[in-house]
C-alpha positions, 0 to 999 in steps of 0.5 A, spaced: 266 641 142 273 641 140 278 645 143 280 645 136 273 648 134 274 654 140 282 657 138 284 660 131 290 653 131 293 648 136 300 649 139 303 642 141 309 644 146 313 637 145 321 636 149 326 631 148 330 628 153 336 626 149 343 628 155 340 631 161 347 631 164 353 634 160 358 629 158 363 629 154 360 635 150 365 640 154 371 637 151 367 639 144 365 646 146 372 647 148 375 645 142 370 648 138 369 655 140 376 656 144 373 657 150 375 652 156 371 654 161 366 649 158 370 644 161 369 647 167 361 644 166 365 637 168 365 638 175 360 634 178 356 640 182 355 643 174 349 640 170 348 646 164 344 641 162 338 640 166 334 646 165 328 642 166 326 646 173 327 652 168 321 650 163 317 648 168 319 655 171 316 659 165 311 654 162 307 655 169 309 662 168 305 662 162 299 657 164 301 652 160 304 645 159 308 640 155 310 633 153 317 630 156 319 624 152 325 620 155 329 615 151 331 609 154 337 607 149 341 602 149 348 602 152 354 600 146 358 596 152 353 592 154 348 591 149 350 592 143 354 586 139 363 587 139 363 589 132 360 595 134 364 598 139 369 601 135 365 605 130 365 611 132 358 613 130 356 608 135 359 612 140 355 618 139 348 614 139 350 609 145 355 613 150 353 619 155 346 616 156 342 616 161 339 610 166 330 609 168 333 607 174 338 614 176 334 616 182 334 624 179 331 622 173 326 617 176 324 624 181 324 628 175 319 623 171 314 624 177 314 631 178 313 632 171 307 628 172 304 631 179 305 637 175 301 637 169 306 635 165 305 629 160 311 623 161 312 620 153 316 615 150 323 617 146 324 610 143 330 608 143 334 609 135 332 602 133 326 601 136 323 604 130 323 597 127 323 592 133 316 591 136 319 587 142 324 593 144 319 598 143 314 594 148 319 594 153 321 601 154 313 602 154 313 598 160 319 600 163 317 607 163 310 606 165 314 602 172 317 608 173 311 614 171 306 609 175 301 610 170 300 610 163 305 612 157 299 615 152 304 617 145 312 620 143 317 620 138 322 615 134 329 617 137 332 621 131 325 622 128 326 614 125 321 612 122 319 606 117 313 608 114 307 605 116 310 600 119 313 604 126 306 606 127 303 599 127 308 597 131 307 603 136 299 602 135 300 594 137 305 595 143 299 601 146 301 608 144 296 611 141 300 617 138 307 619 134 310 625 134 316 622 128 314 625 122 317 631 120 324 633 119 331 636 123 333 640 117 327 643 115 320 646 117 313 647 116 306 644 115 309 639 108 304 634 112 299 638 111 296 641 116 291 636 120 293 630 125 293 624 120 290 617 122 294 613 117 289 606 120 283 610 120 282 608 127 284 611 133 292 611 132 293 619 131 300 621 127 301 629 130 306 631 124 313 636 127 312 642 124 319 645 127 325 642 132 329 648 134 335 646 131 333 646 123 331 654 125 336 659 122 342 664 125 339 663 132 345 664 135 347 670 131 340 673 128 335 671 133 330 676 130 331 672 123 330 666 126 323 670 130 321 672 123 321 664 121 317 662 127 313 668 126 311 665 119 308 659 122 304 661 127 301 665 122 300 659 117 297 655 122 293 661 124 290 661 117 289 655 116 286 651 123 293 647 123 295 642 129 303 646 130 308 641 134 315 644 136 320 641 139 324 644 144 330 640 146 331 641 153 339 642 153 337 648 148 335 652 155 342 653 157 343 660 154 350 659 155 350 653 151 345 654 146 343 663 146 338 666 144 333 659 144 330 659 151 328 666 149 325 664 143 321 659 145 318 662 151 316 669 145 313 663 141 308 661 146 306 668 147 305 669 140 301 663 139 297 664 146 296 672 143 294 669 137 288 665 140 292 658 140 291 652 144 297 650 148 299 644 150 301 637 150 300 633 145 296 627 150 292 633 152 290 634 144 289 627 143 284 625 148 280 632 146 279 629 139 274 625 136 276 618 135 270 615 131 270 608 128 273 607 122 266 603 122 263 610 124 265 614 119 262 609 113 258 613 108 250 612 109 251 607 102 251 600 101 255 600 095 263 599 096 268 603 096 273 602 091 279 599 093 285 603 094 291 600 090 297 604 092 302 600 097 303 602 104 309 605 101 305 609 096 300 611 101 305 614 107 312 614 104 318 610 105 322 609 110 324 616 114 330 617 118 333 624 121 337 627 126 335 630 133 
């Protein structure tokens, strides 16, 4: 029996690691909202940013778990060609990244992986159309996890539909978490895991991001109400929800009011009867017939579908995360 069949919905828990560390944000903040002090989160013994011990903390406080996918982007510099280096929304994307090969990080991966947690992949902003890339940055997470790398999400929900799924389905991954949006929310992908091969390649719509709710900083009990609705939909309906929590949003001095948000979502949702967890766990407890498997008892065929890929999933999506 399913875990969906024994709870009212599922609650997939999913973190992107974008920026770990607090860079050249602090001169921005500072500007922004006219308070120095964030430049004081230069220093090197300040990292607002990495909160991870901080999830950890209340997720097993709540006895649950959630899904980290890292990203291993490409540096401006030294990968990508001269003509790039001066547009500078190159560098927002490629600067103030992150390494696979920084010792804290690599621990990080390993501790999240000891404890329950699942190590996904955050392909990189141009993977989503680079079959090759996308292989690489599996293997080169799976060296540094020791194990295997199950599903993730397309930096910048990315996606070139169903074209990424297929190359994700070729490279190993087994799951994408890509299809939603970074301004919107909701279940405009229905309410179930989609098999856009009808094999066992899994699609887990985005139901929320964090930073698409309203008034959070300003009106957190507007943004509850909002939260609320969902969960209430996906009670109703037996839906699959994935929410995406970014880990730098647990700074409260950063991002107020987030952190406390999620934690009363989770509450709500175990309140409510949900399952709760990472996306991996949730995938390994479907079914995953054959497409042979699920073939009608009859011999006559079915008709062809004539609709194009586009037709059938959608053009090419890209958003903001």
């Amino acid at each position: 029996m399913s875990v969906l069949d024994e709870h009212s919905f599922a609650l997939c828990l999913t973190h992107d690691v974008d920026r770990p560390y607090k860079t050249y944000q602090s001169l921005y903040y500072a500007v922004r909202d006219r308070r120095p002090g964030h430049l004081l989160d230069l220093l090197p013994w300040r990292e607002p940013f990495w909160t991870f011990e901080d999830i950890m903390r209340m997720e097993e406080d709540l006895g649950v778990r959630s899904a980290f996918y890292f990203l291993n982007e490409q540096h401006l510099f030294h990968d990508r060609p001269p003509r790039e280096w001066v547009r500078p929304e190159n560098w927002m994307l490629y600067l103030g990244r992150y390494s696979l090969d920084d010792p804290d990080i690599r621990a990080l991966v390993r501790r999240l992986d000891d404890g329950g947690w699942e190590v996904g992949l955050h392909g990189s902003y141009g993977s989503y159309r680079d079959r090759g890339r996308l292989a690489f940055e599996r293997e080169r997470l799976e060296s540094v996890l020791g194990g295997r790398v199950l599903g993730g999400r397309q930096h910048h929900l990315n996606l070139d539909r169903p074209q990424t799924w297929r190359y994700q389905a070729d490279v190993g991954l087994r799951y994408d978490t890509s299809l939603g949006s970074s301004d919107g929310y909701g279940f405009q992908h229905g309410y179930d895991p989609i098999r856009p091969f009808d094999d066992e390649f899994v699609v887990f719509p985005l139901t929320l991001m964090e930073a698409a709710l309203p008034a959070v900083r300003s009106a957190p009990e507007r943004a509850w109400d909002e939260c609320e609705r969902l969960l209430a939909d996906a009670r109703d309906n037996g839906a699959v929800m994935t929410v995406l929590w970014h880990p730098c949003y647990f700074s409260d001095r950063d991002f107020p009011n987030y952190g406390g948000l999620y934690r009363r979502l989770v509450e709500r949702a175990l309140d409510m009867g949900a399952w709760v967890g990472p996306p991996g766990d949730l995938y390994r407890d479907l079914d995953h017939a054959t497409a042979a498997d699920r073939e009608p008892a009859s011999t006559a065929a079915a008709p062809p579908d004539a609709r194009s890929d586009e037709e059938r999933f959608g053009a090419q999506a890209t958003g903001q995360d």
